[in-house]
C-alpha positions as CSV (number, residue, x, y, z in Angstrom):
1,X,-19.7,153.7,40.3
2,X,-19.8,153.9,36.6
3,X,-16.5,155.0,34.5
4,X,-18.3,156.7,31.4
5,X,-15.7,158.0,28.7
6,X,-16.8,160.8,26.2
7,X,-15.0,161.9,23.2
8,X,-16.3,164.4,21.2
9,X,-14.7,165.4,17.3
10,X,-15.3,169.3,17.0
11,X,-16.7,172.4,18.5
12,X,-20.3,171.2,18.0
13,X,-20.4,167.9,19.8
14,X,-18.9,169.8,22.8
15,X,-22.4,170.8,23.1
16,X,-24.0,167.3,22.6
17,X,-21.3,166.3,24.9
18,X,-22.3,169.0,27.8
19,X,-25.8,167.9,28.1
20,X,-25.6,163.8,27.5
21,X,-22.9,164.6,30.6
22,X,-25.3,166.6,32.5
23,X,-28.4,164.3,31.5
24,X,-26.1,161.2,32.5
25,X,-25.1,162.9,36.3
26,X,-28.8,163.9,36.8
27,X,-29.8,160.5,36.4
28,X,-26.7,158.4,38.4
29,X,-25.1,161.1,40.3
30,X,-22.2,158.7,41.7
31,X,-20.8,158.5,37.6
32,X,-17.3,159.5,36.9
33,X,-17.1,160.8,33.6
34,X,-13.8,161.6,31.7
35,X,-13.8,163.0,28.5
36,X,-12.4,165.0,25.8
37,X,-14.1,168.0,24.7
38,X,-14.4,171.4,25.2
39,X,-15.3,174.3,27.7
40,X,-18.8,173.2,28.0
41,X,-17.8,169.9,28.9
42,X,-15.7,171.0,31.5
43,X,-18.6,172.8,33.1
44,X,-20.9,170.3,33.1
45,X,-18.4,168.0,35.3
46,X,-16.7,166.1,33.0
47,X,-12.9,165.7,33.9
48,X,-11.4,166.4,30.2
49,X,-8.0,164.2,29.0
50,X,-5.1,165.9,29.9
51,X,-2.8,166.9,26.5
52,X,-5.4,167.4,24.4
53,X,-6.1,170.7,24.2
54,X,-8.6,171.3,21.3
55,X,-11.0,169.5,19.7
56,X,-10.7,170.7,16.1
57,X,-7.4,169.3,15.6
58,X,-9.0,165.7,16.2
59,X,-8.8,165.0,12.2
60,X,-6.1,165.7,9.5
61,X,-6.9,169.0,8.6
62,X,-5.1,171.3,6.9
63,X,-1.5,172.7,7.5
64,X,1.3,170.4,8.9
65,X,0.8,171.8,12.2
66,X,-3.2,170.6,12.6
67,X,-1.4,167.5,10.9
68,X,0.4,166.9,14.0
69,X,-1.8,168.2,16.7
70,X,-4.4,165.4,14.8
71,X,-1.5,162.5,15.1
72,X,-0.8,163.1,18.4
73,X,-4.3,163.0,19.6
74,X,-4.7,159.8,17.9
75,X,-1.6,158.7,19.6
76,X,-2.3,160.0,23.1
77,X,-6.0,158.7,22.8
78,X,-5.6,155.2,21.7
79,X,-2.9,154.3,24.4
80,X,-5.5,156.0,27.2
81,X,-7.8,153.7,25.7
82,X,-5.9,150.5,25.3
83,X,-5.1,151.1,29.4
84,X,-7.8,152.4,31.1
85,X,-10.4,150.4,32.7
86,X,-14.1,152.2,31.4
87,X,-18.1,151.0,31.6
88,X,-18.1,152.5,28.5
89,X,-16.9,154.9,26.1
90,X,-19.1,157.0,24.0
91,X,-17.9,158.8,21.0
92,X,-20.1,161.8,19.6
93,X,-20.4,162.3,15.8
94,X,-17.2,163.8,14.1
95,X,-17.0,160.0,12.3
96,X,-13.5,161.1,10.9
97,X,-11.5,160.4,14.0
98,X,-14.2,158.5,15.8
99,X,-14.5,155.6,14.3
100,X,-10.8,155.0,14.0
101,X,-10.8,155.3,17.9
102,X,-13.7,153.1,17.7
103,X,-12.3,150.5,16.3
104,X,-9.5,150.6,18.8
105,X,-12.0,151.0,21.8
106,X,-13.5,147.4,20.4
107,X,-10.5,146.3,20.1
108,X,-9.1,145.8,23.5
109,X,-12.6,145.5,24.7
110,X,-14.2,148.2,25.6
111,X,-17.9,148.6,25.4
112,X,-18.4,151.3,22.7
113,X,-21.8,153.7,22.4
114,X,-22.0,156.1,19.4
115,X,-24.4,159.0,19.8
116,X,-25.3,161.0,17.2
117,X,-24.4,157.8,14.7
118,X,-22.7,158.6,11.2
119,X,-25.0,159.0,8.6
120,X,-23.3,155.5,7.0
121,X,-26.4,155.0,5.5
122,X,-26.0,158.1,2.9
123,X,-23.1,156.3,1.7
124,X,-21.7,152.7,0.7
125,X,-23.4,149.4,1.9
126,X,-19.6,148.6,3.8
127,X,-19.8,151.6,6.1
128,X,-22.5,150.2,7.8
129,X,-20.5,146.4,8.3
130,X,-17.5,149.0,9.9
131,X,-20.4,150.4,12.1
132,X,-21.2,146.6,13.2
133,X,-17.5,145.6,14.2
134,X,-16.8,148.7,15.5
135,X,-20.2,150.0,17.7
136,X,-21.6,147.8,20.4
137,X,-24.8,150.4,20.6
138,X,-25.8,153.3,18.3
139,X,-27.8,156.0,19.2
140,X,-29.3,157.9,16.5
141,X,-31.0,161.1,16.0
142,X,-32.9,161.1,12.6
143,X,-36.3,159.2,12.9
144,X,-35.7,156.5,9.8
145,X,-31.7,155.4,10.7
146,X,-33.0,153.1,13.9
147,X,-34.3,151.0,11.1
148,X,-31.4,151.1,8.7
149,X,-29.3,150.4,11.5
150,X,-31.1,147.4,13.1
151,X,-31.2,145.9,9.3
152,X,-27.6,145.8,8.9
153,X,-27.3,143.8,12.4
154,X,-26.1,147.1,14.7
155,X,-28.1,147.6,18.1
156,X,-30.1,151.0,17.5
157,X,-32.1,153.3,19.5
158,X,-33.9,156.5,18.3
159,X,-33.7,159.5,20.7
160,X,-34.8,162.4,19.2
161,X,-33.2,165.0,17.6
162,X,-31.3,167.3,20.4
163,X,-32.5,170.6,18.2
164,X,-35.4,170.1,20.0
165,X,-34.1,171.2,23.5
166,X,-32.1,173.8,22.0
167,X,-35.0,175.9,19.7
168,X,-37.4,177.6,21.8
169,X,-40.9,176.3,21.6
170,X,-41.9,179.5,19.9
171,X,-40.3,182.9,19.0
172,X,-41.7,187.2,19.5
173,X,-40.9,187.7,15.1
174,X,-41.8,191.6,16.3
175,X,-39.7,191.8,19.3
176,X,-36.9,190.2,17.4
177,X,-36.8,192.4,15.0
178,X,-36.9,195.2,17.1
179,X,-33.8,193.8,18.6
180,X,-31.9,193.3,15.1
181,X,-32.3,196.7,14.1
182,X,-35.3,195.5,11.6
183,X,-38.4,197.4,10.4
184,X,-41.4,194.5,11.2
185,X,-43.7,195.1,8.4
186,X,-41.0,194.8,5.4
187,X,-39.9,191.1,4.4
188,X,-36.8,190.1,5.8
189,X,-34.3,187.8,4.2
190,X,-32.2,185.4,6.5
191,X,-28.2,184.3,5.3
192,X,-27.3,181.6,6.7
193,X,-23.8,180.5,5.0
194,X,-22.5,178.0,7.1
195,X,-20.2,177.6,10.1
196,X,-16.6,176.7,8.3
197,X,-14.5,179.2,6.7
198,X,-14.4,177.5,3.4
199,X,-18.3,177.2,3.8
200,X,-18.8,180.9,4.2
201,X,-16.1,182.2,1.7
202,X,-17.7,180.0,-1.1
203,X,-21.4,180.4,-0.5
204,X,-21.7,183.9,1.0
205,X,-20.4,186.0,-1.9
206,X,-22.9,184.4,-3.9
207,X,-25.9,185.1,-1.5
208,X,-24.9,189.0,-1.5
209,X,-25.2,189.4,-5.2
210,X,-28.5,187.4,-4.7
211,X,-29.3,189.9,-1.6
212,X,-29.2,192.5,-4.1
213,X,-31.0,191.3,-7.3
214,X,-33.9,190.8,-4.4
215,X,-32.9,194.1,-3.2
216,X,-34.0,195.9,-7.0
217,X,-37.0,193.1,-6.9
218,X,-38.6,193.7,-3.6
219,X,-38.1,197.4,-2.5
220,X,-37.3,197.6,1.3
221,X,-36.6,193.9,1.8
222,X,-34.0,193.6,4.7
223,X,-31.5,190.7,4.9
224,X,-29.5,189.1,7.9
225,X,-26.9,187.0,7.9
226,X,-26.3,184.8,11.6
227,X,-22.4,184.3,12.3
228,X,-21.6,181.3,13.7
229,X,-19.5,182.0,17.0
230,X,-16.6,180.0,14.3
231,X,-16.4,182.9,11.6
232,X,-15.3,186.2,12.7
233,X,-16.3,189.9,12.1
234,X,-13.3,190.8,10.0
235,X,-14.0,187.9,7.7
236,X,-17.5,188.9,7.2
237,X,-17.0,192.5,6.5
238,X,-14.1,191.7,4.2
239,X,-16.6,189.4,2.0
240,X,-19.6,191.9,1.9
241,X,-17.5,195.3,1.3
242,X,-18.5,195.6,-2.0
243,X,-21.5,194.1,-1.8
244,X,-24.1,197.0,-2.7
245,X,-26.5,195.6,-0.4
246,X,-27.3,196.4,3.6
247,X,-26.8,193.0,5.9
248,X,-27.5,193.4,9.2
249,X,-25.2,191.2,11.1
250,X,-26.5,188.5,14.3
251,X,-23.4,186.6,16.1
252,X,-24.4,183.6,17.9
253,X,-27.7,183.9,17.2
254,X,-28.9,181.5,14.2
255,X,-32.3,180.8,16.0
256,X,-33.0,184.0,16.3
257,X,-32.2,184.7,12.9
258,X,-34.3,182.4,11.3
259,X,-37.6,182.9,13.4
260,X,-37.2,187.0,13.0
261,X,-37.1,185.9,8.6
262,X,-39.8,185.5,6.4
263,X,-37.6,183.1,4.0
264,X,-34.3,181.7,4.1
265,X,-31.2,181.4,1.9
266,X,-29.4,178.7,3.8
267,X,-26.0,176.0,3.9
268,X,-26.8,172.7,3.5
269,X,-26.7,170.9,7.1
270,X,-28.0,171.0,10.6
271,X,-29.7,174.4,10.3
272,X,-32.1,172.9,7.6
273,X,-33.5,170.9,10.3
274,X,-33.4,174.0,12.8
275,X,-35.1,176.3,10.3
276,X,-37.6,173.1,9.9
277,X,-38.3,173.1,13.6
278,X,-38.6,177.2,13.9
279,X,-41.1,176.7,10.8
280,X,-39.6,179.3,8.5
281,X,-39.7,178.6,4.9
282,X,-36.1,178.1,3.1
283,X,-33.8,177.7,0.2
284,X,-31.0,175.3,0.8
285,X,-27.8,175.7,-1.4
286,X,-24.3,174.2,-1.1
287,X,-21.0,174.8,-2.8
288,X,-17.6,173.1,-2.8
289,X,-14.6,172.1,-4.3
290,X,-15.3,170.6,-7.8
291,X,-13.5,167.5,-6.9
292,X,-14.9,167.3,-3.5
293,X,-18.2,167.6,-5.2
294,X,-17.6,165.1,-7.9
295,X,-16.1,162.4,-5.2
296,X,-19.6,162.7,-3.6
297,X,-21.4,162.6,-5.8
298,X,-20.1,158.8,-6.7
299,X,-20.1,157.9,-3.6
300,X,-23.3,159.3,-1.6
301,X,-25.9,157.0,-2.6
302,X,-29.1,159.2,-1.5
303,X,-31.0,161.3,-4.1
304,X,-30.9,164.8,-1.8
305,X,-28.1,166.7,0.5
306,X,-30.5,168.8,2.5
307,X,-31.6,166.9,5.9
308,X,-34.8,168.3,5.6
309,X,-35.6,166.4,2.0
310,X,-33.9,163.7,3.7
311,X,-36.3,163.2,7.1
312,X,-39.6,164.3,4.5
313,X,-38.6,161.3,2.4
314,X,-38.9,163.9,-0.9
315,X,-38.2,167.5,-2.5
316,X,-40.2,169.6,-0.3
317,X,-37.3,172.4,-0.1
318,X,-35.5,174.0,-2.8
319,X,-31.7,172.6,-3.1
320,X,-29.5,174.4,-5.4
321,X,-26.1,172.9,-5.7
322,X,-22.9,173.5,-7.3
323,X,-23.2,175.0,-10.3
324,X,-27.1,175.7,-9.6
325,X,-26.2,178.1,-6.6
326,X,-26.0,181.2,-8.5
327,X,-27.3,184.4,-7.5
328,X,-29.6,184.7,-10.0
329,X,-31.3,181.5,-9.0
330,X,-31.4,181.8,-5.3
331,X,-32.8,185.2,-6.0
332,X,-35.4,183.5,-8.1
333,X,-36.8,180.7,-5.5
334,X,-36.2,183.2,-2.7
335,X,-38.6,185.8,-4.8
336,X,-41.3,183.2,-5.4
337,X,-41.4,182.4,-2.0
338,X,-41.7,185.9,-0.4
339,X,-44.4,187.1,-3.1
340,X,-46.4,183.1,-3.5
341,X,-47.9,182.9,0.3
342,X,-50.3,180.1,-0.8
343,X,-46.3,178.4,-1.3
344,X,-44.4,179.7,1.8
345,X,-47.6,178.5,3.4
346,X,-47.6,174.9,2.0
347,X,-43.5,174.7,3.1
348,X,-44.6,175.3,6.9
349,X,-47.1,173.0,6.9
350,X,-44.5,170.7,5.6
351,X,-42.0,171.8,7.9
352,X,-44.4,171.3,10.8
353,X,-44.3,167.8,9.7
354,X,-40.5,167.4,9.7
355,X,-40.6,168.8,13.6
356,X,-42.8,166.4,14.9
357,X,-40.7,163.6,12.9
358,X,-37.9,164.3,14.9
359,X,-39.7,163.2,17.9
360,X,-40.3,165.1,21.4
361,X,-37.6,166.9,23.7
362,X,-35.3,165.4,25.7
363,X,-33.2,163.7,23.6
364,X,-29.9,163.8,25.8
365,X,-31.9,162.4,29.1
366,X,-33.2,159.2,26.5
367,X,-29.6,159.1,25.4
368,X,-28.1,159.4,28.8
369,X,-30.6,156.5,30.1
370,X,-29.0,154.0,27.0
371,X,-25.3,154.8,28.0
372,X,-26.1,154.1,31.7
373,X,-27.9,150.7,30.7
374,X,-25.0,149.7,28.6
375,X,-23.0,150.6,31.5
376,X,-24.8,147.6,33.1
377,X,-25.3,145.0,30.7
């Protein structure tokens, strides 16, 4: 009976983590799988660490007590790992704490899996070489890393992105619309701001004043922002009190959100690749810290941030950045978009090319089927 260990970084990968356990049980149901995680985890059979009680405090965040709550994790988890007999141990993105636990898990000679693999490859050649001492098997998501991977010596295999079983093949725009509260023949702006607090208090000002230059540009335009389940209500309606501008509001929903737009203003990240797969044409903008942003920008070695760009191999979505993500040009590439269709027609096409990229559903079941062969070998 295989001993399969799954450790997971942040809310996100507790997810990834439910459904490469469920995919992994479905295909060996005799598996013990221990883990640490979340909730969803839990509920998909996997027996979670005892002592660690949240996965957001796996890195140094922070606030001295996150500081601990991260120390102690690291403690707890490298002495389970240094005594614990395991088939093999798979750790799910969140490369912060991960591959520090990695590198222990190799150490004392466990067999280690990474699914959804760093993306080393955006950053200095000697990431990669950590990847290779530290990862017996990566498992990667995005359709060009298997190669990157395999060149710098590291076992890879391409799964498919997971979006894939989590966006609906297609969407009801009216019926959507209906449900938001939305008129269906006006155009309607989608805010997507991110799903950390920083995230949202730094970009989601700045898409309000853009919401209502478009407002005075494109009379009855509506705009919705999607919550992620992270940010709450109060923070929200503390940013957009003064905004001048009505924004419907959609918890839990970012799907949803996207496929009931016409164009979106959105964070740089994952949801560039979910608008990609819903189809819905989009302006990606990011803001940080100036030194965070600086620091990056020596480091990252790729010429975009958006994932989208990224997987198309060139500029085929609008990236404002830093001091470019100002409200008077997001309304300006947002504006061209909702009144050029022969342009918000050439993005889908695009963006159906970045879906079928990312390969075919099922990515947790492929991903499920590498852990259990590694289990073996």
């Amino acid at each position: 009976m295989p001993r399969i260990f799954i450790v997971t970084g942040e809310a996100s990968g507790d997810v990834h983590g439910a459904n490469l356990a469920g995919a992994i049980r479905s295909l060996q149901p005799d598996v013990e799988l221990i883990g640490v995680g979340g909730s969803r985890m839990q509920a998909a059979g996997v027996t979670l660490l005892p002592g660690i009680r949240r996965v957001d405090t796996m890195g140094v965040s922070l606030g001295l007590a996150h500081l601990r709550a991260g120390m102690h994790n690291l403690f707890t988890l490298t002495q389970y790992l240094r005594h614990t007999t395991l088939d093999a141990v798979v750790f799910i993105d969140h490369p912060g704490i991960n591959l520090r636990l990695a590198r222990v898990a190799k150490w004392v000679g466990q067999r280690v899996i990474y699914y959804i693999a760093p993306q080393v490859w955006a950053w200095a050649p000697i990431r990669m070489r950590l990847i290779r001492r530290r990862v017996d098997h990566a498992v990667v998501i995005l359709p060009f890393e298997e190669a990157l991977y395999r060149k710098a010596g590291v076992r890879c295999t391409f799964v498919g992105h997971p979006l894939l079983d989590e966006v609906a093949p297609s969407y009801d725009r009216d019926e959507l619309r209906k449900r938001f509260g939305l008129d269906a023949s006006a155009p309607v702006v989608g805010l997507l701001p991110g799903s950390r607090e920083s995230e949202v208090r730094a970009l989601f000002p700045v898409m309000l004043q853009a919401a209502a230059q478009l407002a005075r540009q494109h009379p009855g335009a509506q705009f919705i922002v999607a919550q992620a389940p992270s940010i709450t209500s109060e923070l929200l309606a503390s940013l957009s009190a003064a905004a001048g501008v009505e924004v419907h509001v959609a918890k839990d929903q970012a799907s949803e959100v996207m496929a009931a737009s016409d164009v979106l203003l959105v964070a740089s990240g994952t949801a560039t690749l979910q608008a990609a797969v819903i189809g819905t044409p989009m302006v990606l903008t990011y803001r940080t810290a100036w030194l965070n942003y600086w620091l990056a920008r020596w480091l990252i070695r790729i010429q975009w941030i958006g994932l989208v760009n990224i997987v198309a191999g060139r500029s085929i979505v609008t990236e404002l950045i830093q001091h470019e993500a100002t409200p008077e040009r997001m309304s300006a590439e947002v504006s061209r978009l909702l009144a050029n269709g022969q342009a918000a027609g050439e993005m889908r096409a695009e963006l159906r090319k970045i879906r079928e990229a990312l390969g075919s559903p099922g990515a947790s079941r492929r991903a499920a089927a590498v852990v259990l062969t590694e289990c073996r070998a």
